[in-house]
matplotlib code that plots the C-alpha trace (Angstrom):
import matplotlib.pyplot as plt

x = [111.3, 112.9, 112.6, 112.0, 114.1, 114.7, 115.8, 113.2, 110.5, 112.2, 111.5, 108.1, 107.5, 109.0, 106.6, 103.9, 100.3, 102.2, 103.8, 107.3, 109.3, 110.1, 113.7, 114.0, 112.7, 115.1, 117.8, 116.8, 116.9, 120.4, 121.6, 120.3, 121.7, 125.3, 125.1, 124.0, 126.3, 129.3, 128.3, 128.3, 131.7, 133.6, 131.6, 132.9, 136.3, 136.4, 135.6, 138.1, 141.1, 139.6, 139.8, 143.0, 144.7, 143.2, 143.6, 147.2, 148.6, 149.5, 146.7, 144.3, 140.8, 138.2, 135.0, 132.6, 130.6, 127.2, 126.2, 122.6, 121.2, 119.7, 118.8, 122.0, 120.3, 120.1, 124.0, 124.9, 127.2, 129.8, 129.6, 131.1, 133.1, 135.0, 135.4, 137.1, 139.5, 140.5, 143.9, 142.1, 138.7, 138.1, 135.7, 133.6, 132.8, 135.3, 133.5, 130.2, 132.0, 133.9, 130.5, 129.5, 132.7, 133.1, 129.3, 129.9, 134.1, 135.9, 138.9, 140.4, 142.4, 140.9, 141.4, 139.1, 138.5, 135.7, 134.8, 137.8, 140.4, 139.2, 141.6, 145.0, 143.1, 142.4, 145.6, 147.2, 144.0, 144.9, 148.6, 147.7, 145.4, 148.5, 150.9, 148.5, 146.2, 142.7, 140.4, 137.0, 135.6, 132.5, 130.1, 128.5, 125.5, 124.4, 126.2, 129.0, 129.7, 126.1, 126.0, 129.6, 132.9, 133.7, 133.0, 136.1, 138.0, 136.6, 137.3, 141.0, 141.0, 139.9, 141.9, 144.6, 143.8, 142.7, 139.5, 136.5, 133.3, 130.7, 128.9, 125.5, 123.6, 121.2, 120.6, 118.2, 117.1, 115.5, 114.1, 112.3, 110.7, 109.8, 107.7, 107.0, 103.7, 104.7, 105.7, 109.0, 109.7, 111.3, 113.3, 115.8, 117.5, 119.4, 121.1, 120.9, 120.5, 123.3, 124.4, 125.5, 122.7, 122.9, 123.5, 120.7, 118.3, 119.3, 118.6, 114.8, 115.0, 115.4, 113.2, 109.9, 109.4, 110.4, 108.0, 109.8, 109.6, 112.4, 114.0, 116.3, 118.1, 117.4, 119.1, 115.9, 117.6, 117.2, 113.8, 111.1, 113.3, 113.9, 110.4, 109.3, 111.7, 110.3, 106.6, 107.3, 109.3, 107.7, 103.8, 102.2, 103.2, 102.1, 104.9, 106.1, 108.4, 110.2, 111.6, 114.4, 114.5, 114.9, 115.2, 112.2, 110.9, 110.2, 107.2, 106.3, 103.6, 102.2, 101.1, 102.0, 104.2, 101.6, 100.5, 103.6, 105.2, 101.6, 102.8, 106.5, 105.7, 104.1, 106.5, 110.2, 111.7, 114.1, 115.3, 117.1, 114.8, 114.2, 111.7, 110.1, 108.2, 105.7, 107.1, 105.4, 102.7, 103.4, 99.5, 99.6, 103.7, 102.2, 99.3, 101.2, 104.0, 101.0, 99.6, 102.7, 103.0, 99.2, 99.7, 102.9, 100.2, 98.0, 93.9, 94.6, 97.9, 96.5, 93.5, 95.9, 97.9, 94.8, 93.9, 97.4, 96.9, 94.1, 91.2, 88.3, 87.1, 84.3, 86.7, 89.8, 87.6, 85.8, 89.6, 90.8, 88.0, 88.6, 92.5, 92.0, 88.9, 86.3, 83.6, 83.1, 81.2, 84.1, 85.9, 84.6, 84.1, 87.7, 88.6, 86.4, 87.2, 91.1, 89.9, 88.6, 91.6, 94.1]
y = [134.9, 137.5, 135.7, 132.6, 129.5, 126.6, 124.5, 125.8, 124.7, 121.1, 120.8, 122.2, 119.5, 116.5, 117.7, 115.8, 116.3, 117.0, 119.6, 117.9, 115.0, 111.9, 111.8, 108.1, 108.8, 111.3, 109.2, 106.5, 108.7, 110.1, 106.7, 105.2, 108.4, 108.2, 104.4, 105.2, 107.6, 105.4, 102.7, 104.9, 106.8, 103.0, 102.4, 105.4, 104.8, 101.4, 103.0, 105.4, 102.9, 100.2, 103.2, 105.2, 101.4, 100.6, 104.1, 104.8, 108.1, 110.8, 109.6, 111.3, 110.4, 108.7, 110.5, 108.4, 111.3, 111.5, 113.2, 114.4, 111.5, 113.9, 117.1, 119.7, 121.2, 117.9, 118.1, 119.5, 122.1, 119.6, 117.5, 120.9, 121.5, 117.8, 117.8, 121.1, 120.8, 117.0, 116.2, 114.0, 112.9, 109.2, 109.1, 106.2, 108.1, 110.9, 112.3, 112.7, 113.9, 116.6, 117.9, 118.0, 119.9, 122.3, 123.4, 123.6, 125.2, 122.3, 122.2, 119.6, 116.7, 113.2, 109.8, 107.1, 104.5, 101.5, 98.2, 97.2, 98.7, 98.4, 96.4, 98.1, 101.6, 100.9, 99.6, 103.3, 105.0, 103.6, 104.3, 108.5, 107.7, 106.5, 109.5, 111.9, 112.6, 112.9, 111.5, 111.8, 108.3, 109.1, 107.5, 108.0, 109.4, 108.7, 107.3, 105.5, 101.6, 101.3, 98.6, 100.2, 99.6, 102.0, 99.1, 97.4, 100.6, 100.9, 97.4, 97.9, 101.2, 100.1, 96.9, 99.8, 101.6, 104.3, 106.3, 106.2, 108.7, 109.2, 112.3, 111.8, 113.1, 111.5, 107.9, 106.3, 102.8, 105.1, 107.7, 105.6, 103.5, 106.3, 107.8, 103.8, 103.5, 100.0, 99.3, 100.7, 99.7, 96.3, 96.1, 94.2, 96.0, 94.1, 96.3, 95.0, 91.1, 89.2, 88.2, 84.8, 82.7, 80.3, 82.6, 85.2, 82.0, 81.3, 85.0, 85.1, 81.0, 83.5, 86.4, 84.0, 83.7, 87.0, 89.3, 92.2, 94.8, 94.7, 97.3, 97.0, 98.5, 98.2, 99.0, 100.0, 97.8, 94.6, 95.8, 93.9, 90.7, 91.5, 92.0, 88.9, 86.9, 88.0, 87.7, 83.9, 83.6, 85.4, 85.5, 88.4, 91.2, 94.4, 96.5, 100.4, 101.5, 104.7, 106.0, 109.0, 110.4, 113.9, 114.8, 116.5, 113.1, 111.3, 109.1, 106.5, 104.0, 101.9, 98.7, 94.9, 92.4, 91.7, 95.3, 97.0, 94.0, 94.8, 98.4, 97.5, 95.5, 98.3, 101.1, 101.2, 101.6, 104.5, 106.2, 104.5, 102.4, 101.5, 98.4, 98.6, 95.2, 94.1, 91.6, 88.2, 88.4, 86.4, 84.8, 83.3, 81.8, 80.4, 79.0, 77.7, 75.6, 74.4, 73.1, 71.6, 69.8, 68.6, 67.5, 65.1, 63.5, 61.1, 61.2, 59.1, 60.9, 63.9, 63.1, 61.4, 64.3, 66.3, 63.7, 62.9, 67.1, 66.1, 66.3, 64.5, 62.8, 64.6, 68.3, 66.4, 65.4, 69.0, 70.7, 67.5, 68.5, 72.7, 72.1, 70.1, 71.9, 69.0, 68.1, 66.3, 63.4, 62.8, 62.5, 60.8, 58.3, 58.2, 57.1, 54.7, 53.5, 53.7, 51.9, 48.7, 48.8, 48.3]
z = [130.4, 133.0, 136.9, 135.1, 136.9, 135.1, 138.0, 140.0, 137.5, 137.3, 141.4, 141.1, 138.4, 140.3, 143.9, 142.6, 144.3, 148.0, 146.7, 148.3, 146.9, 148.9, 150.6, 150.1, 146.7, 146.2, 147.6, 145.3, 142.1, 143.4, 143.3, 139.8, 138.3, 139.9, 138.8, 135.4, 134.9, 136.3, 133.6, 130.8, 132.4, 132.6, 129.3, 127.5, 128.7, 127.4, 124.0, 124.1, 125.0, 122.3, 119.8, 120.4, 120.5, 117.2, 115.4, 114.1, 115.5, 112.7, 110.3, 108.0, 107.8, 105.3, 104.8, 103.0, 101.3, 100.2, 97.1, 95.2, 93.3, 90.8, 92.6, 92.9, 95.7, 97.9, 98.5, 101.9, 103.4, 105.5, 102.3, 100.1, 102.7, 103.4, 99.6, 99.7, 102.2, 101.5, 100.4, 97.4, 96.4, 95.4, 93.1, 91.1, 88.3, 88.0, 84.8, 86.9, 89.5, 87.9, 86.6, 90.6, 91.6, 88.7, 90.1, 93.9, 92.7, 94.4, 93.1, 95.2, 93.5, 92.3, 91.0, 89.9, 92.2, 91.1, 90.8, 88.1, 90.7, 94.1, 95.6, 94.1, 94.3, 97.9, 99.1, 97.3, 99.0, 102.4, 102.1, 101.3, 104.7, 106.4, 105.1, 107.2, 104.1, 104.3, 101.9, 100.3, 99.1, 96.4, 94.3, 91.2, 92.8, 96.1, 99.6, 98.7, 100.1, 98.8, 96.3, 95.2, 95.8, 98.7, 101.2, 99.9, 100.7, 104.3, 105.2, 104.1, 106.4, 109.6, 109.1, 108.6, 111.9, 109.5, 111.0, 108.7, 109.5, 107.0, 105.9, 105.3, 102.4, 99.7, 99.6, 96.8, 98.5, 101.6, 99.8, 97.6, 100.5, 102.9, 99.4, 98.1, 100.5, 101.9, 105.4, 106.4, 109.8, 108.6, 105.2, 103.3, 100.4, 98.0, 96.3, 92.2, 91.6, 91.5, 87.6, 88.3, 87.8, 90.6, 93.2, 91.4, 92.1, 95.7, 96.3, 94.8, 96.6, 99.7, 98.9, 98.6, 102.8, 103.6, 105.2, 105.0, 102.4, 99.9, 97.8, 95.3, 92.4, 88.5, 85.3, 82.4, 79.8, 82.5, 84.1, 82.6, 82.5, 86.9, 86.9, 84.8, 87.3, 90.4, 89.7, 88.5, 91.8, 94.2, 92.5, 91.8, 94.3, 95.4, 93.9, 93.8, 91.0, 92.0, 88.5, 88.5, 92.3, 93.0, 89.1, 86.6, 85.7, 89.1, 89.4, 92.1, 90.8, 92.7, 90.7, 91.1, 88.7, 86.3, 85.8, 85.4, 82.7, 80.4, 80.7, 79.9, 77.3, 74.8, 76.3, 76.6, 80.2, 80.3, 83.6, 86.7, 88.7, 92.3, 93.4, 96.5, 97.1, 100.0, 101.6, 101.8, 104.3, 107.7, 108.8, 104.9, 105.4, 108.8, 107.2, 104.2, 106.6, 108.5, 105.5, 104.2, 107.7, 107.7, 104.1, 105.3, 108.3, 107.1, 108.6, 111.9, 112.6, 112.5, 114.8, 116.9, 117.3, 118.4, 120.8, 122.3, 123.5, 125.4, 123.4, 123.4, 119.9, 118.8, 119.7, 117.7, 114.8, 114.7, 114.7, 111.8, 110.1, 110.4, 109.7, 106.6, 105.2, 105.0, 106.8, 109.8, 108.2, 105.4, 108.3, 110.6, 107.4, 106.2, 109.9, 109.4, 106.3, 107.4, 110.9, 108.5, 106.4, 108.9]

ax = plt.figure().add_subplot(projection="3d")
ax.plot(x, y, z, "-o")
ax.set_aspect("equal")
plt.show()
């Protein structure tokens, strides 16, 4: 807008109803900005040193590259354009991936790296990173160093002094739970279940107290047995099954354990899966460890506890009672009967 100022509409703002701003208040903004901006100045510079001591000089670069879980049209510009001008493209799935280049005419060079060669790829992968080649780190579909071996490659990198940046795209675990309908503000995502049995037990050992919502990856040919697992470890959750994201057949249903193994079990899953379960509701875990600890307590310790806090007997009995779901006159008569005993 012509005669518009910008910095004359900040002042105006900042008058307040007198129309003029404080000087000491003035004075005092002056000073928490030059202070802030000292920090992040000393802060930045800190950075800086930590990183040019820690990066190797003549390089190249990892991007860890994001690519369409199903949709085409989901993969973005800088992600066509890393993949273009890299020196090489590591790929999981290199037949997959040539499908994705031959569409987007990348013709830029590439070798397999997965989970049989991760360490030897790697070390060859950081080497190329330490000639001054760039590379592109991929997955089969998705972000890599997601539940895939790209993590073993950016360890080995920055251990290398090798600088690693990602470039965002498609990710399946998120997109499922912002579209699931459960509470996102606090997840856990565990990727697919571990195979080994002990440690697949300790993991659903450790699923049963958490409150947050959990997501996690399934093969169809192993769904109904995850799902058969969980509901006898967890009980019979809330669930949504997110089935083939971004493609012509996506479906979120939302259903629980019990309804979703009756469905399974008269049609055959096909399609790859994401979980998204509600996490184990916090008032019902505190209710449950306050049972556990009443149960261990027998009648007088517990109304000894009440009344070592102050209480009088009747208020001790009356809370007794409320804690243990019984009536005040069973037990005001269990004391009693406990009282003769000893």
């Amino acid at each position: 807008m012509p005669g518009f100022d910008l910095n004359k509409a900040a002042v105006k703002e900042n008058e307040g109803t007198t129309g003029k701003t404080a000087p000491e208040d003035t004075a005092a903004a002056a000073g928490e900005a030059s202070s802030a901006n000292e920090e992040t100045a000393v802060e930045e510079t800190a950075l800086e040193t930590q990183e040019t001591a820690r990066r190797q000089d003549g390089c190249g670069t990892l991007y860890m590259v994001a690519t369409p879980i199903g949709n085409l049209e989901d993969m973005t510009f800088r992600a066509i354009r890393v993949l273009r001008e890299a020196d090489l493209i590591a790929a999981e799935d290199t037949r997959g991936s040539i499908r994705l280049l031959n569409h987007f005419d990348i013709h830029t060079p590439m070798t397999s790296y997965h989970e049989y060669n991760k360490f030897d790829k790697a070390k060859y992968l950081v080497g190329k990173l330490l000639s001054g080649q760039n590379v592109a780190c991929v997955t089969d579909a998705g972000t890599p160093g997601i539940s895939d071996p790209g993590e073993v490659l950016v360890q080995m990198a920055l251990e290398a002094g090798i600088s690693v940046t990602p470039v965002p795209g498609a990710c399946a675990a998120v997109n499922a739970l912002i579209c699931s309908g459960r509470k996102t503000r606090r997840f856990s995502f565990e990727a697919f279940l571990p195979t080994d049995k002990k440690e697949r037990a300790a993991v659903l050992e450790e699923m049963k107290t958490d409150t947050r919502t959990i997501v996690l990856y399934e093969a169809p040919h192993r769904l109904v047995r995850t799902l058969q697992e969980l509901m006898d470890a967890l009980g019979d959750r809330e669930i949504t099954i997110c089935k083939e994201l971004t493609k012509k057949h996506e479906r979120f249903w939302q259903t629980s354990f019990s309804r979703a193994l009756a469905v399974y079990g008269q049609q055959e899953p096909r399609g790859e899966y994401v979980l998204v379960i509600e996490g184990r509701d916090r008032k019902e875990l505190v209710q449950e460890k306050q049972n556990m600890v009443i149960e261990s307590m027998t009648l007088t310790e517990h109304m000894n506890k009440y009344l070592g806090q102050g209480m009088d007997r009747k208020e001790a009995m009356k809370a007794v009672a409320k804690d243990r779901g019984m009536s005040r006159r069973d037990v005001y008569r269990q004391l009693l009967e406990a009282e003769a005993e000893s």
